[in-house]
KEKE-947778 format. One record per residue (C-alpha): x, y, z; residue in three letters; residue number from 0. Coordinates in Angstrom, 1 decimal, padded with zeros to 4 digits. Layout:
BEGIN
X, Y, Z, Ala, NUM;
...
//
This chain:
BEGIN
059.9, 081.0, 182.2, Unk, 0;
058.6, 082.6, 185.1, Unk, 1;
060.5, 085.4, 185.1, Unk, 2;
060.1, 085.9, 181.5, Unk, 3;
056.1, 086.3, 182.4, Unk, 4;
056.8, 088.8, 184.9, Unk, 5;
059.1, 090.5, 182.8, Unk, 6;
056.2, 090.7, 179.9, Unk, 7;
053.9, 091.7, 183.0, Unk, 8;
056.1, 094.7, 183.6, Unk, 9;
056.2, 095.8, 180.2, Unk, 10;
052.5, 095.6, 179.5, Unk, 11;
052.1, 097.5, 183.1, Unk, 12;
054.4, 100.8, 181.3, Unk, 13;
052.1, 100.3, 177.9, Unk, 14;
048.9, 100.2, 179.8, Unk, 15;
050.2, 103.4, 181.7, Unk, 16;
051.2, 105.4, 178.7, Unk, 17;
047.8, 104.8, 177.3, Unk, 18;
046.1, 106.3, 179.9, Unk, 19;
048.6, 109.2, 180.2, Unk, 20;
047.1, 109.8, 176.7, Unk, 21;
044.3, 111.1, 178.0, Unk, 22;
045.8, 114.0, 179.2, Unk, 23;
046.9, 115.5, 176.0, Unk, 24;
044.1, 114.6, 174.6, Unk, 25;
041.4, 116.1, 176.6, Unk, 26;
044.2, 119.3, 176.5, Unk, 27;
043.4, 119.0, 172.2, Unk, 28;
039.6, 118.8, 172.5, Unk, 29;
038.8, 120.4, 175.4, Unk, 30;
038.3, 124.1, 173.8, Unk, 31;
035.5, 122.4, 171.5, Unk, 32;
033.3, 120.0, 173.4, Unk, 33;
031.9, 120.5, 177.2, Unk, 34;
033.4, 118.7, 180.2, Unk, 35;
030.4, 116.2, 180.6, Unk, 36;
030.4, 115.0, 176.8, Unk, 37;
034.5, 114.7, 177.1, Unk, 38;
034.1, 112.3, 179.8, Unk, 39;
031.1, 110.3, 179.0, Unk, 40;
030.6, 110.3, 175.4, Unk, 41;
034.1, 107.9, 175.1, Unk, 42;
032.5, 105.7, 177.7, Unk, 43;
029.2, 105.2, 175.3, Unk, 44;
031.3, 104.4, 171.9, Unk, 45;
033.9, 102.1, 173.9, Unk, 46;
030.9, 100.2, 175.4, Unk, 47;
029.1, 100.1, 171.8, Unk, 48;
032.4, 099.2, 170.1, Unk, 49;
033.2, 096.2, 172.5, Unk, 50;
029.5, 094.4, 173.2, Unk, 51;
030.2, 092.6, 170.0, Unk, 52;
033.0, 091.1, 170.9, Unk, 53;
031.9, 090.0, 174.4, Unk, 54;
028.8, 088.6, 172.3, Unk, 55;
031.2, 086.6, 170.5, Unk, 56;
033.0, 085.1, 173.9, Unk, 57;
029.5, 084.3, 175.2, Unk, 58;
028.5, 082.6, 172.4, Unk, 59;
031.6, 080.4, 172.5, Unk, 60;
030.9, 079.3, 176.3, Unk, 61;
029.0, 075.9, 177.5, Unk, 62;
025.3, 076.4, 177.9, Unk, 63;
026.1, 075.9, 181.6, Unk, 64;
028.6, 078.3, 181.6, Unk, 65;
026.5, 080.9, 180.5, Unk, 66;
026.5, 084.1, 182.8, Unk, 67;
023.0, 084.5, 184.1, Unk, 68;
020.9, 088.2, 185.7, Unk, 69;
022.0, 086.8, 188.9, Unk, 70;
025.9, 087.3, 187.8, Unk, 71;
025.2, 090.8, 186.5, Unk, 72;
025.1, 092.2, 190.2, Unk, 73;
028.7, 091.7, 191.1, Unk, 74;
029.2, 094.6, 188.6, Unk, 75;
026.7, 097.3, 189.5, Unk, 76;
028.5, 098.5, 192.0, Unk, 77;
031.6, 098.9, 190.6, Unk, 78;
029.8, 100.2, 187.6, Unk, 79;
028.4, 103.1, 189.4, Unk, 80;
031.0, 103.9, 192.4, Unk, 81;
034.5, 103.1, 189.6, Unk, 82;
032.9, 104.2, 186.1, Unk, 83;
030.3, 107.1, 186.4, Unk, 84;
030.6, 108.4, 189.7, Unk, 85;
034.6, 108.6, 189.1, Unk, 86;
034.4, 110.0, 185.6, Unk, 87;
032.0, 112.9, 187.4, Unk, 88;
033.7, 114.1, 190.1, Unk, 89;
036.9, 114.2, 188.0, Unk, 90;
035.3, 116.3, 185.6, Unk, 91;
033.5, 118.5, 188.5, Unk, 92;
036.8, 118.5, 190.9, Unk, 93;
039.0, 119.7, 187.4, Unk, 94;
036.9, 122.7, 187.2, Unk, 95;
037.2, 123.4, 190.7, Unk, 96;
040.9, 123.4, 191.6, Unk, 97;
044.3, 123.7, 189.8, Unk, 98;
045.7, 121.3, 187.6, Unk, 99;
048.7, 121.1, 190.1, Unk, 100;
046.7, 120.3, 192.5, Unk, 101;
044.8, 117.0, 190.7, Unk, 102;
047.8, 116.3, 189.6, Unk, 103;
049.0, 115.9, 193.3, Unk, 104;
045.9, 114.1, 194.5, Unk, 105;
046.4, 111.8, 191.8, Unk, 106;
049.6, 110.1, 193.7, Unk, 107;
047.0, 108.9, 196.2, Unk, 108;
045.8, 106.2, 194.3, Unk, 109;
048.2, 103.3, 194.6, Unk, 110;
048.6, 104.5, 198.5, Unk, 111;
044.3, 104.2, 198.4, Unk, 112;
044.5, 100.8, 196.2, Unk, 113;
046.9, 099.5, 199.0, Unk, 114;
044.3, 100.2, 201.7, Unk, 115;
041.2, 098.7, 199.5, Unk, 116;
043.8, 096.0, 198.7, Unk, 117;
044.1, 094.8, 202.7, Unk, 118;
040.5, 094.9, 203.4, Unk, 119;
038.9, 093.5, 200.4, Unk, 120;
041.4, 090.8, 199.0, Unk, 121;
043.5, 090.6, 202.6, Unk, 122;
046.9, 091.8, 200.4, Unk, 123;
049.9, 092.5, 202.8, Unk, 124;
052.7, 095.1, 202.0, Unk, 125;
056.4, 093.2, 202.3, Unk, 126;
059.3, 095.1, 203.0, Unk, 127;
060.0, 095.4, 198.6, Unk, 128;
056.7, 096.3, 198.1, Unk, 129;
057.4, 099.8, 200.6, Unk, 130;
060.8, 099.9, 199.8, Unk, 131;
059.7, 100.1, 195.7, Unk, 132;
056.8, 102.3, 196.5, Unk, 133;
059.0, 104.7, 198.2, Unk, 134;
061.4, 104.7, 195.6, Unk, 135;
058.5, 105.5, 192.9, Unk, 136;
057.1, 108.2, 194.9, Unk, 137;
060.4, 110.2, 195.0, Unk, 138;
060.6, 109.1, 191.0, Unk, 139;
057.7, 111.0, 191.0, Unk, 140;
058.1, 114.0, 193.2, Unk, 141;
061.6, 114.4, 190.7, Unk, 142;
058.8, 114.3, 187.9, Unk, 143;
056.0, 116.8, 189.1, Unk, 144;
058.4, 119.5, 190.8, Unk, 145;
056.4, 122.0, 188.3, Unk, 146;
053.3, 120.7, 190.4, Unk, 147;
054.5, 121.2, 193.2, Unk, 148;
055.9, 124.3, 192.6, Unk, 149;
052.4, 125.5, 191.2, Unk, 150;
050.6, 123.8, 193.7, Unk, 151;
047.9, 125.9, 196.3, Unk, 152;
046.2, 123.5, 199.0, Unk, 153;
046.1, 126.5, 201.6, Unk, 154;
043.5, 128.3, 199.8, Unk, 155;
040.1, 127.8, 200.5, Unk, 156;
038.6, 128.2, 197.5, Unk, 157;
040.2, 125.2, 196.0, Unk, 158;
039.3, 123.4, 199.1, Unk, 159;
036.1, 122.0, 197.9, Unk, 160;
038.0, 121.1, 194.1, Unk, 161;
040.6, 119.6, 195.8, Unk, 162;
038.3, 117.3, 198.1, Unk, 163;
036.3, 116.3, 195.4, Unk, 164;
039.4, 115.2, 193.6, Unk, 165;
040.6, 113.3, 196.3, Unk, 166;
036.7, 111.5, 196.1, Unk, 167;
037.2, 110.5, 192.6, Unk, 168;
040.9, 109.3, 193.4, Unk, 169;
039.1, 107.1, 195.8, Unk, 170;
036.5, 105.6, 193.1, Unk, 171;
039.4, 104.9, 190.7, Unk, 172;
041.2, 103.1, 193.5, Unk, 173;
038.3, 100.8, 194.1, Unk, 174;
037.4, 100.3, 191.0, Unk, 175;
041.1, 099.2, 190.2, Unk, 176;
040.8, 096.8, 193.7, Unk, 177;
037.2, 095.4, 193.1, Unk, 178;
038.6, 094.5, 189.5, Unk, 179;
041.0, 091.9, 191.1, Unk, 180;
037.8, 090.5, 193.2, Unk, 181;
035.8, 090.2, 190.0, Unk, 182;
039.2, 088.5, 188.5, Unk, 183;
039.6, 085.8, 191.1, Unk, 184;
035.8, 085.1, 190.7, Unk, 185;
036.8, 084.1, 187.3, Unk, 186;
035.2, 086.5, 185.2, Unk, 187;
037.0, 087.8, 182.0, Unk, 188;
038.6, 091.1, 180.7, Unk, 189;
035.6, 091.6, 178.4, Unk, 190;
032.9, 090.9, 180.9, Unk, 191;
034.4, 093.4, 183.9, Unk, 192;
035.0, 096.2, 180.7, Unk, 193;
031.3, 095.9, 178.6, Unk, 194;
029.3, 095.4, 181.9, Unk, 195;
030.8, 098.0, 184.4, Unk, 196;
031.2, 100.5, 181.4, Unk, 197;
026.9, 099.7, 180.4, Unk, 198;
025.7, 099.9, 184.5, Unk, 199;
028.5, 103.6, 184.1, Unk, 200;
026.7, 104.4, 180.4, Unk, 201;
023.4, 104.1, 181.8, Unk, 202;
024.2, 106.3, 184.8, Unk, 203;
025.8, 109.1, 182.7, Unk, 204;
022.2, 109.4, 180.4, Unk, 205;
020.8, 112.1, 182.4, Unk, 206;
023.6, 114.3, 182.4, Unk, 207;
024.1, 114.2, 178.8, Unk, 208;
020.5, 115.1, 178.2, Unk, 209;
020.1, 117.9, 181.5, Unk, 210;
023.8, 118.9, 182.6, Unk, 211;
024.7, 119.5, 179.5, Unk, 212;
023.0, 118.1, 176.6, Unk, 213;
024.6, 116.0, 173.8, Unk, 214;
024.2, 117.4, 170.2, Unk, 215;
025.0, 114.7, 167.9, Unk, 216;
025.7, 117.2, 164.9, Unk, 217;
028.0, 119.7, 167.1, Unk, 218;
030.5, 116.7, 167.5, Unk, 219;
030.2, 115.8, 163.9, Unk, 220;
031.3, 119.4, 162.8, Unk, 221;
033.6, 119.7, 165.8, Unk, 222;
036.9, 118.7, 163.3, Unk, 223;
038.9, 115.7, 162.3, Unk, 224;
040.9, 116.2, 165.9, Unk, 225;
037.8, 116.3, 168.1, Unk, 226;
036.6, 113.1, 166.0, Unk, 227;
039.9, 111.3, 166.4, Unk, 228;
040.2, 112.5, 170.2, Unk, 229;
037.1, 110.5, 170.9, Unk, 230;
038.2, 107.4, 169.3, Unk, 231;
041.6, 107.4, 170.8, Unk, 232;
039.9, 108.0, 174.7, Unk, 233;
036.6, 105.2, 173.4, Unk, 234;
039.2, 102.4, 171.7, Unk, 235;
042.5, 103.4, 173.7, Unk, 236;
041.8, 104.7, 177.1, Unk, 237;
038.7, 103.2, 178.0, Unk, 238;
038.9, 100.2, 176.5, Unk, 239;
042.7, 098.1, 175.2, Unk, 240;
044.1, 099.9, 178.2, Unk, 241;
041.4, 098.1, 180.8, Unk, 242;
041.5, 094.6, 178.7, Unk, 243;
045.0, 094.7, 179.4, Unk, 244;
045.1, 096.0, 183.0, Unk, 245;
042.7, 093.0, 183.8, Unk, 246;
044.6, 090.7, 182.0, Unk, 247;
047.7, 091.4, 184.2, Unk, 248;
046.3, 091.5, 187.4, Unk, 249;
045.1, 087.4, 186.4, Unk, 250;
049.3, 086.8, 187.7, Unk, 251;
049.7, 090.0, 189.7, Unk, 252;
048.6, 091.4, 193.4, Unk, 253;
046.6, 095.0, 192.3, Unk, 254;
049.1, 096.6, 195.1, Unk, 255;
052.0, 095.7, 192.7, Unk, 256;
049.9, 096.5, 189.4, Unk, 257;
049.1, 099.8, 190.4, Unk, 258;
052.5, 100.7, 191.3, Unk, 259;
052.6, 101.6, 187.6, Unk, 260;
050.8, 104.9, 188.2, Unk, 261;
053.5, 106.6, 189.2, Unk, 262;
054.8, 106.6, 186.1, Unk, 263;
051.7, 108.6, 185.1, Unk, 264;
053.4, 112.1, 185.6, Unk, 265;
056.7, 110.9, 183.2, Unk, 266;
054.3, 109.7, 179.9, Unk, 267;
052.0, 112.9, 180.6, Unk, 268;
055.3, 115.3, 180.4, Unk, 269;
056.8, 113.3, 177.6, Unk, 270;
053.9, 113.5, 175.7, Unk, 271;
053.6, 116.7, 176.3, Unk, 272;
056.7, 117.3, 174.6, Unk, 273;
056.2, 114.7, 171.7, Unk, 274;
052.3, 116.3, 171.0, Unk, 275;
052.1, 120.4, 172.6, Unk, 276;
056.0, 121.3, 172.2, Unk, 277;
056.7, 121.7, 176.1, Unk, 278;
060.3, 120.7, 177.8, Unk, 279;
061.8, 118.0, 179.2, Unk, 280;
063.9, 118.8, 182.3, Unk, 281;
066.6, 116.6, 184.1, Unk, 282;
064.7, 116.7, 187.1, Unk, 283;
061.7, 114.7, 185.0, Unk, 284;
064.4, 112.4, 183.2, Unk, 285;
065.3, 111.3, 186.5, Unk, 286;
062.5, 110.6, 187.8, Unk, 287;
061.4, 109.2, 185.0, Unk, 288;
064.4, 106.5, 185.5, Unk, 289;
063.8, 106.1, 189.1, Unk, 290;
060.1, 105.3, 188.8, Unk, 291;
061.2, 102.4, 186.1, Unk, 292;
063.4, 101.3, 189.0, Unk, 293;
060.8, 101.2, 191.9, Unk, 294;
057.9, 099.2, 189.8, Unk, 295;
061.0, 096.6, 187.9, Unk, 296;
061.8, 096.2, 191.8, Unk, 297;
057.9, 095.1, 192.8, Unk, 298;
056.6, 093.8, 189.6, Unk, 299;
059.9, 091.4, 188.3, Unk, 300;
062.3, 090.7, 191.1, Unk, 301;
060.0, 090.6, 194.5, Unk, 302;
060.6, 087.2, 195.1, Unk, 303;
063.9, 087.0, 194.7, Unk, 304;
064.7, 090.2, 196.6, Unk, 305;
062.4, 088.5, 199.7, Unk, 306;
064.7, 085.3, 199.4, Unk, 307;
067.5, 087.5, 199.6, Unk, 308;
066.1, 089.5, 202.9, Unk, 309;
065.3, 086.0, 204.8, Unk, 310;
068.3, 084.9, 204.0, Unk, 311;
070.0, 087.9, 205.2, Unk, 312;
067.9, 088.2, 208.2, Unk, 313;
068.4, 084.2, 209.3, Unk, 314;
072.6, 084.6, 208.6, Unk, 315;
072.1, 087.7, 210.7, Unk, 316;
070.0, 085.7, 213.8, Unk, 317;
072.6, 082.7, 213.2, Unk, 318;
075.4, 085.2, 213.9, Unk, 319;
073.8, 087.0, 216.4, Unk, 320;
072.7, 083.4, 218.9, Unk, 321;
076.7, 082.7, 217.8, Unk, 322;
078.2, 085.5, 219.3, Unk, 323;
075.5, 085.1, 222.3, Unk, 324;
077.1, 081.4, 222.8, Unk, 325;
080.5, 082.3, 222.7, Unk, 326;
080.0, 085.1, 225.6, Unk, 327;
078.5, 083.0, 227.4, Unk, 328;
081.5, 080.7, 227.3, Unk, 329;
083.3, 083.5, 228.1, Unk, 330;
081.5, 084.2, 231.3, Unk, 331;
081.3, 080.5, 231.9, Unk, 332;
084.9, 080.4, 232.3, Unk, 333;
085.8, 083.4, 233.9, Unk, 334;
083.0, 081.9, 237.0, Unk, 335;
//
């Protein structure tokens, strides 16, 4: 049974990765027809508007004493600002101000960053699997961005201050993925760490919708069918089934294993980019593709057992090795 839940874990872990690889090709549809700011913020507003009902509905199912009060509401203003708006900014500013090869580089920091937020806020350790299967997923995805790497430029200075910023907003998203899994433990639910974080991010992005760059109502509306589906699919999708579920795992799961899953990131964005903008598949991203499967199976379904299996290995080992220590020592003994 228990490994049947972890298998089920794993499988939502790939779903809840090839929604957000969505975004990608997405943004690449709409991107000629509405401004960077409404692109990332304007999916934020209709996914917070579409999902307050239903976290209405959840609160008015809960005990009168079980109500959440103001008091609760501060556990999510910092996440809120540091994991919703001020990530969605700087990815938007840092996209403009470097090359796509290079975010897409920088993005392979973020389990490495979860890992480090993972130690000092929730006191997570990294096993021996846990390195071993990151290892293997990063060199899964090296195999899958080689046209990244290839295109890649982090000598020149003037994506230096793109690239930084980047790396900035990398650093939200990997607290905001780590803070999640405090807010889990202090039994909050999906709902309440989505509508909440994404209202404190809403509020945030208000100003720069109406001085950055200012939202016309009526230019969306007359933007296309695409444009309007586009923002659906990042409101319903991306921001919001995506996060219910990536909460809902880590209820069973250490983030540091959950997030593992991002390497698989680079595979659904190149096979969607086949499936939706006609580009190629190459071997090199097929086998990467494979490999990555194999490093986050390896952490997310059979970490315990493969543990057992290294103790075990590691105490025959120390029970051979005090053996053979024995047996020279008889040796010596009786050549004295």
């Amino acid at each position: 049974m228990l490994k049947m839940q972890k298998a089920s874990d794993w499988i939502l872990i790939i779903v809840v990765n090839f929604m957000w690889a969505t975004q990608v090709p997405v943004i690449r549809l709409i991107g000629d027809k509405l401004g960077p700011m409404t692109i990332a913020f304007v999916p934020m507003l209709i996914s917070t508007v579409l999902f307050i009902p239903f976290l209405w509905v959840q609160n008015k199912k809960r005990k009168a004493t079980d109500r959440r009060t103001w008091k609760d509401l501060r556990y999510f203003i910092m996440p809120g600002l540091i994991g919703i708006f001020l990530m969605q900014y700087l990815y938007t500013v840092g996209s403009t101000l470097t090359l796509a090869s290079n975010a897409g580089i920088i993005t392979l920091t973020i389990p490495v960053l979860v890992a480090v937020f993972a130690s000092v806020l929730l006191k997570e350790k990294l096993n021996v699997v846990r390195i071993a299967g990151f290892i293997i997923a990063l060199g899964g995805v090296l195999l899958t961005s080689l046209p990244d790497i290839k295109g890649a430029s982090f000598s020149e200075g003037a994506y230096f201050k793109g690239n930084l910023i980047f790396l900035v907003a990398c650093a939200c998203a990997a607290f905001f993925n780590t803070y999640s899994k405090l807010l889990i433990d202090k039994n909050f639910t999906e709902l309440e760490i989505l509508v909440y974080c994404s209202v404190i991010g809403s509020i945030a992005c208000i100003p720069l919708l109406i001085w950055v760059e200012p939202l016309h109502l009526s230019a969306i509306m007359h933007a296309g069918a695409t444009v309007l589906f586009g923002l659906l699919e990042l409101s319903f999708i991306v921001y919001g089934v995506s996060m219910l579920l990536f909460f809902y795992i880590l209820k069973r799961m250490d983030v540091t294993q959950a997030i593992l899953g991002n390497y698989l990131l680079p595979f659904f964005i190149a096979l969607l980019g086949i499936l939706l903008l006609g580009e190629k598949m190459t071997a090199a991203m097929a086998a990467g593709g494979v490999i990555i499967f194999a490093g986050t199976l390896m952490v997310t379904v059979y970490e315990s057992r493969l543990l057992a299996f290294f103790r075990k290995t590691s105490k025959g080992n120390r029970i051979k090795s005090d053996l053979t220590q024995k047996k020279i020592h008889i040796i010596n003994k009786s050549h004295q």
